[in-house]
N, C-alpha and C positions, 0 to 999 in steps of 0.2 A: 623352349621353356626357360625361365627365370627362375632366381631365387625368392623373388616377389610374389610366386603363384605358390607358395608350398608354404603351412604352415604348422607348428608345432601345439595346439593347445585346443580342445573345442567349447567357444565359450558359449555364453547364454545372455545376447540382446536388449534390453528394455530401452526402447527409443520413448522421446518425448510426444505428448500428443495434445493438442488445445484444448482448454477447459475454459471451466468461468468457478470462482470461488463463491464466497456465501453474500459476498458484498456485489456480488456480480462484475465483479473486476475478472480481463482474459487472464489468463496460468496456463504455466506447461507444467502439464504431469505428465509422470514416468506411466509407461503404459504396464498394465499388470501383466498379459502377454506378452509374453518372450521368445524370441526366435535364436536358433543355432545356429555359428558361425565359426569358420576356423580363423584362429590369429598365430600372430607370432608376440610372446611379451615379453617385453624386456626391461630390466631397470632401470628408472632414469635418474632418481635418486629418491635419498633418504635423510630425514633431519631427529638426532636424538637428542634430548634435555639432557647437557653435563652432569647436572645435579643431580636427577631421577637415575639414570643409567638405563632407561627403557623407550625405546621407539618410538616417537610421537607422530609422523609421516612418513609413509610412503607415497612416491610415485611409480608410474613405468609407464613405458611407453606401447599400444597398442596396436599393429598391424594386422589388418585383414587380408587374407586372399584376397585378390582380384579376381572383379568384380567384388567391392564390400560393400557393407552397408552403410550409410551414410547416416550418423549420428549428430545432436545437435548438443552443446552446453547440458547438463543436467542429467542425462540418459544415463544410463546405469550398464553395469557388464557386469555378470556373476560370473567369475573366476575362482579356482581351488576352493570352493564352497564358501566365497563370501563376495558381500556386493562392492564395485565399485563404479563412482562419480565421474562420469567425462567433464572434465575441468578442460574449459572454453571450446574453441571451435577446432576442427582438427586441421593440422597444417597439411597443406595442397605440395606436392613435389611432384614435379613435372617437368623434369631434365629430357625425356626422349619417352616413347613409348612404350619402350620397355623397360622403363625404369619409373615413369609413372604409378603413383599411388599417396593414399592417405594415411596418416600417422595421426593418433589421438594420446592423449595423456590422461589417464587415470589417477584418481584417490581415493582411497578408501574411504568407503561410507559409514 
């Protein structure tokens, strides 16, 4: 067993799904269905306004147990009861096979 397969958090899923808009152009939407998943999350950073003195971005970084879900740009994770944005694709590490796994980056929506 690894430290890869245990995770500390259970979150709530909204993967992207093909559409067409009102122009009939293709879109990905967030699906309103949501599926449960354990991760592990972690900070990745943070950017505050000097002037304001109040928080303007977060990120963190996203790991799923293995086997996770595979999520694409756009999709959504509801964590600590608010939503958050997968910002781009998730990065692939694949040093050995037990160390294999994906990592996503979040932001608040």
């Amino acid at each position: 067993m690894s430290l890869l397969d245990q995770g500390t958090h259970t979150v709530i899923c909204y993967p992207t799904h093909g559409g067409v808009d009102g122009d009939g152009n293709p879109v990905q939407k967030v699906s309103p269905q949501g599926f449960s998943a354990v991760a592990t999350v972690q900070p990745l950073s943070s950017t505050e306004a000097a002037e304001f003195g109040v928080q303007t971005g977060e990120m963190y970084r996203v790991r799923f147990v293995r086997p996770g879900p595979e999520l694409g740009p756009g999709a959504q994770i509801e964590w600590m009861c608010r939503r958050w944005s997968v910002h781009g694709y998730p990065q692939i590490h694949t040093g050995s096979a037990r160390t294999s796994h994906l990592t996503y980056h979040i932001k608040r929506s």
